[in-house]
KOLGUTOR-267863 format. One record per residue (C-alpha): x, y, z; residue number from 1; residue in one letter. Coordinates in Angstrom, 1 decimal. Example, Ala and Ser with C-alpha at 12.3 -4.5 7.8 and 13.67 -1.06 7.14 Angstrom:
<rec <12.3, -4.5, 7.8>, 1, A>
<rec <13.7, -1.1, 7.1>, 2, S>
END
This chain:
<rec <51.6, 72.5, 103.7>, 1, X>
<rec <54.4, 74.6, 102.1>, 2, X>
<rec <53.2, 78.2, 101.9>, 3, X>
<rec <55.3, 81.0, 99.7>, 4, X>
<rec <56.1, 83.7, 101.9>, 5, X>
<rec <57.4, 87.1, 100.7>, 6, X>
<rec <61.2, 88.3, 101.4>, 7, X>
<rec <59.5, 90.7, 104.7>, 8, X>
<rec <57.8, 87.4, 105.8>, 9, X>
<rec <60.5, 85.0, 105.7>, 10, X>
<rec <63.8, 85.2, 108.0>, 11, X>
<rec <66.1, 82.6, 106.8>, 12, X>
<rec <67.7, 81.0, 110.1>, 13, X>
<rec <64.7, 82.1, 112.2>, 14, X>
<rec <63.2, 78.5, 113.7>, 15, X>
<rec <59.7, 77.9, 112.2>, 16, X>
<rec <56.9, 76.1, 114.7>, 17, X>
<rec <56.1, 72.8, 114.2>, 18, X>
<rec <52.5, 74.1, 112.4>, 19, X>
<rec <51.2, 70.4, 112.6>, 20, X>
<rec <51.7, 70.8, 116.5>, 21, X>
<rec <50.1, 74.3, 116.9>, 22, X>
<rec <46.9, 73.4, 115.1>, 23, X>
<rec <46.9, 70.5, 117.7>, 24, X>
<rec <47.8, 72.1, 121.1>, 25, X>
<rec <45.4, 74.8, 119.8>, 26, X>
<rec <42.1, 72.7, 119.2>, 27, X>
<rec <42.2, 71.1, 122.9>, 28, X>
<rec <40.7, 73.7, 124.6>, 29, X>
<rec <39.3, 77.2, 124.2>, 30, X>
<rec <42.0, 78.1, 127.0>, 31, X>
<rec <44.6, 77.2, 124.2>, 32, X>
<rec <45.4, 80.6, 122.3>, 33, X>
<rec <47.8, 81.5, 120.0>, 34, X>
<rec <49.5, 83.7, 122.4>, 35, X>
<rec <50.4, 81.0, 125.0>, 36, X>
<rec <51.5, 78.7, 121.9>, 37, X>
<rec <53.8, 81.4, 121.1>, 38, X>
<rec <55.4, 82.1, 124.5>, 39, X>
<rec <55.9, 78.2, 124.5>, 40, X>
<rec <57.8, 78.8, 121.1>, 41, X>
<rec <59.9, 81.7, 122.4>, 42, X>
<rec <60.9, 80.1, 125.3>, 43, X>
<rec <62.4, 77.3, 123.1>, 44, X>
<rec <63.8, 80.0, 119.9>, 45, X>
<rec <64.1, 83.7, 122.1>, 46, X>
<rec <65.3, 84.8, 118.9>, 47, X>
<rec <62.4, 83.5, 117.3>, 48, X>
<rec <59.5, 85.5, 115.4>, 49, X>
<rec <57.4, 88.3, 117.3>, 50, X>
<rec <53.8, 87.6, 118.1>, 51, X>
<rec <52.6, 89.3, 114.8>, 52, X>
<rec <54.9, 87.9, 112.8>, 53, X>
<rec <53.7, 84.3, 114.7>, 54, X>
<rec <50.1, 85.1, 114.4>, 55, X>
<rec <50.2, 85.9, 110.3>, 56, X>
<rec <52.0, 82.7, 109.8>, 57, X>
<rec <49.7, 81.0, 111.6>, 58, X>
<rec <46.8, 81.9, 109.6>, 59, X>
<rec <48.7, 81.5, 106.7>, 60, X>
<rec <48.8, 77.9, 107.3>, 61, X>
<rec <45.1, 77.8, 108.8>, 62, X>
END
């Protein structure tokens, strides 16, 4: 899904998730939240997008 974000939502050269994956890892288990998906993404991009920022992307794409 391609989504228009506004120029505070998008970062150019920030890494996006892999939104295909999140919706997976994330309807697994009810022990799956978007807060562990997200440390898994910062621990990959530290650079990456804050929790919030993760978070209204997320639903974005929901």
């Amino acid at each position: 899904m391609v989504v228009q974000c506004s120029a505070d939502e998008y970062r150019p050269g920030w890494p996006e998730p892999d939104w295909l994956e999140v919706h997976r890892e994330q309807k697994r288990g009810k022990h799956v939240t978007l807060q562990l998906l997200h440390l898994e993404y910062t621990a990959i991009h530290p650079d990456g997008w804050s929790y919030a920022q993760f978070c209204a992307h997320y639903h974005l794409r929901a």
